[in-house]
N, C-alpha and C positions, 0 to 999 in steps of 0.2 A: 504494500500500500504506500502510494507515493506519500508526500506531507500536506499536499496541496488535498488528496483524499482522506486523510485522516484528520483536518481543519473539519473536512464537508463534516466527516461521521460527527465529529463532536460536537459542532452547531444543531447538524441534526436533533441528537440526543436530548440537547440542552431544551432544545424548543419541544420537543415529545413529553421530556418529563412534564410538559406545564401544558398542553396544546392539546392533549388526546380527547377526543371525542369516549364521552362517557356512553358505552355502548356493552348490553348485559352480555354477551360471546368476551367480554375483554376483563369480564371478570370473574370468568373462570379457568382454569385448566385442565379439565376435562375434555379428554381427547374426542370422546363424541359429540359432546356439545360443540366443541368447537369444529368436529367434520360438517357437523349437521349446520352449521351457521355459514362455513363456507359454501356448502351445496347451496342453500339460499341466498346467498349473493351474489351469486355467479349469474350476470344481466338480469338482476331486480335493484333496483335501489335502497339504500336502508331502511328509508322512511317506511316502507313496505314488509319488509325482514322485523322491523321492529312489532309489528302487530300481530305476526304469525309466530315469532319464534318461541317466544318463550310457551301459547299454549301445544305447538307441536312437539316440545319438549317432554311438557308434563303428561300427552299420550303417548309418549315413544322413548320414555328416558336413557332407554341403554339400547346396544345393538339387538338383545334378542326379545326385548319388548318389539320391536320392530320386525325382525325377522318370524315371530308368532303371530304378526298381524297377514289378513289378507291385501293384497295390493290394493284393494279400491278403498282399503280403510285406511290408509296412507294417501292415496289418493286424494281423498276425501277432507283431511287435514289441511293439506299441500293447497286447497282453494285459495284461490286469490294470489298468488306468488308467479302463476304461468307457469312455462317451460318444464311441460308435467314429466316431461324423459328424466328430468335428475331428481325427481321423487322414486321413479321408478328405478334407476340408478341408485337409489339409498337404497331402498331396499335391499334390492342386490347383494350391495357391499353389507350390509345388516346380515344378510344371508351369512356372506363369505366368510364374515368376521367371527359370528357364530360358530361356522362349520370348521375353518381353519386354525384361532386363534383362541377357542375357548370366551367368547364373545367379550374379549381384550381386545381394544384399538391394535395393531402394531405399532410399535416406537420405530423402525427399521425402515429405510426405502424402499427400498427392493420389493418385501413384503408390503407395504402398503398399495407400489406401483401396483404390484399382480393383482390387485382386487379391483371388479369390476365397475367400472364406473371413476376410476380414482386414475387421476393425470397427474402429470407433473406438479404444476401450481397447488391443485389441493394436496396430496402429498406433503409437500415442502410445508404448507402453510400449518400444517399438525403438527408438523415435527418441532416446526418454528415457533409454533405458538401455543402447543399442548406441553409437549415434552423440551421446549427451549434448547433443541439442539442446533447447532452452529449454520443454519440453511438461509439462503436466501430465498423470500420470495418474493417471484414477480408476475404479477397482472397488468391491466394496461395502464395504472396509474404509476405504476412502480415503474416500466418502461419506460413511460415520458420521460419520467425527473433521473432516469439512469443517460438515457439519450442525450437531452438539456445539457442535466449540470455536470457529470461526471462526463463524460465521453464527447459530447460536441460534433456530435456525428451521427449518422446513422447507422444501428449493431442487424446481425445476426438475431436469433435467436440465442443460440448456442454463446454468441460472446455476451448476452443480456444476461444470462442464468449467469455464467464464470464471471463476470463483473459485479454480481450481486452477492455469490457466494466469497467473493474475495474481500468486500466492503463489508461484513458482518464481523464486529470483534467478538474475539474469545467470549460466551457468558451473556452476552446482552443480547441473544436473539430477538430476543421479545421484544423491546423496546423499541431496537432499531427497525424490525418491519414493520410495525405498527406505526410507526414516524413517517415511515418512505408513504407507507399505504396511506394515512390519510393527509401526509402533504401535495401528493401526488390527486387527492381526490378534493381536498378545499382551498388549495394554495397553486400549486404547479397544475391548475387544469388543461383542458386540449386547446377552446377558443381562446378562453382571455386570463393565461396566466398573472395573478398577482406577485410580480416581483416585487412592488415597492413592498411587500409584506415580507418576502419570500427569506428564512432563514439564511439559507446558503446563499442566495445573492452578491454576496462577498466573493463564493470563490466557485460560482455558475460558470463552464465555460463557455455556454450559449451567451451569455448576458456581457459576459466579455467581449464577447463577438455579434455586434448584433447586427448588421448584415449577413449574415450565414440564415439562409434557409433553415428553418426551425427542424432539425434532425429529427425529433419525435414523429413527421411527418411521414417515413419512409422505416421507419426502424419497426420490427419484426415486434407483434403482439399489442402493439398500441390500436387504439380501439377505431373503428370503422364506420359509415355513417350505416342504421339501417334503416332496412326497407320500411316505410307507413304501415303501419296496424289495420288501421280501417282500411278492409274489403280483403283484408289478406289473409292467405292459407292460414294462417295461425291466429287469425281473429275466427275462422270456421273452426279449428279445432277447437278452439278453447270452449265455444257454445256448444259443439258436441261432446267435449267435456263434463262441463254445467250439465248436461241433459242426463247424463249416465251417473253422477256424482250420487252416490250414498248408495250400500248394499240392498236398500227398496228400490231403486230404481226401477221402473217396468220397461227401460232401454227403447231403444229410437228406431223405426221400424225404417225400413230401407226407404218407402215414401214417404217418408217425412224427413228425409236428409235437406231436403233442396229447402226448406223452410225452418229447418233446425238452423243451420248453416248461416243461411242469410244468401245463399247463393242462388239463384236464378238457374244455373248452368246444373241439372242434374249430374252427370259425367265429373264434374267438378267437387260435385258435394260428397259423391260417392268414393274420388281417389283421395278427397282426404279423409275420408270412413276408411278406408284401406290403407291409411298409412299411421291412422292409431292403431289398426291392430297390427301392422306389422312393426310397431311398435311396444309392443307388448302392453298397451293402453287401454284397448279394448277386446272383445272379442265379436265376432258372428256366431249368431247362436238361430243357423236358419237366416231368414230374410230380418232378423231383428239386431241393432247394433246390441252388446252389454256393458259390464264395466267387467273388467278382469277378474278371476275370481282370486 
């Protein structure tokens, strides 16, 4: 670690200690609560995480409370958050953790990689922030402020993760990715970075250079604009969702897709009926959509 990087780390630090966003996943160490807080924040915003998490905790508080549930009572839970594949991805890893690990988190990479549903980022982010061992992580807020201040260019992948694990001191995992994560998400944002706020500012090499095209722009895992909600495949899933939600549900008959949906285009309404169940989301049971059992 250069000097000019170990300046960054310790302004970082200094502003974390006093800056952190008081947030119930940050105050605990609880390797599940803290998997289960990352699965939910993965493209939902907090504000949103905030009103689901803590009662999806208190139905599913360890891995094999979860892995004894049926998928659509997870499901079920999981309202309102979207993005129902990494519900069903918890699951999963609920399963695996049970089946493999004696329904103990792993503290280990390797082992946590191999479980399904579980990637690099969340990985890291357990280890870093359950078990405080020496990992970096990064998401797309972490990337900016790695691209920005440290680097001054546009990374890899590959050199983002190795530049993030090399900037973690000895013992302070916790601190230090929780500083990058939320300076990166209220301070270094994508449109309109707050410098004149910004801790590191001092020894920024974007800010030193401010002519240079903004690196964060082209660097690997920084965030992307996306598609409109409304009228989109995933505004149909989700009300096909809503329709099948709760183990009474009497599920969506094949003609009533095109008006569950919101879609006009049957063939439309139908392939995205066919791609929750080939998502393990739903099932056909006959000409009737269901919820999974």
């Amino acid at each position: 670690m250069s000097a000019r990087e170990r300046r960054l780390v310790e302004a970082l630090h200094a502003w974390g200690s006093g800056a952190l966003r008081d947030l119930p996943w940050r105050r605990t160490r609880d390797p599940w609560a803290v998997l289960v807080s990352e699965a939910m924040l993965q493209q939902t915003q907090v504000a949103r995480v905030l009103d689901r998490y803590g009662p999806f905790l208190a139905r599913f508080p360890d891995p094999a409370a979860m892995a004894d549930a049926p998928l659509a009572e997870v499901l079920d839970a999981w309202a309102g958050l979207g993005y129902y594949r990494r519900a069903r991805d918890l699951h999963r890893t609920a399963a695996a953790i049970v089946e493999r690990h004696d329904g103990r988190v792993p503290d280990d990479l390797d082992a946590l990689l191999a479980l399904p549903g579980i990637g690099a980022y969340t990985a890291r982010a357990v280890l870093a922030l359950a078990f405080e061992h020496d990992h970096g992580v990064v998401d797309t807020n972490v990337a900016r402020v790695l691209a920005r201040a440290v680097a001054g260019e546009p990374m890899t992948a590959t050199r983002v993760q190795r530049l993030a694990d090399t900037l973690v001191p000895a013992g302070a995992a916790w601190l230090h990715n929780q500083a990058l994560l939320d300076l990166g998400a209220t301070v270094c944002t994508a449109r309109t970075p707050r410098c004149d706020v910004c801790p590191l500012a001092d020894v920024c090499v974007w800010r030193g250079a401010p002519d240079v095209t903004d690196p964060a722009r082209t660097t690997a895992g920084t965030s992307r604009p996306q598609a409109p909600f409304a009228g989109s495949d995933r505004q149909g899933r989700g009300r096909l969702l809503a329709a099948l939600r709760g183990t009474s549900s009497a599920g969506v008959a094949a003609e009533q897709l095109d008006d569950v949906t919101g879609f006009a285009d049957d063939a439309r309404a139908r392939r995205v009926a066919d791609g929750l169940v080939a998502d393990g989301l739903a099932r056909w049971d006959g000409d009737v959509l269901r919820s999974p059992r």
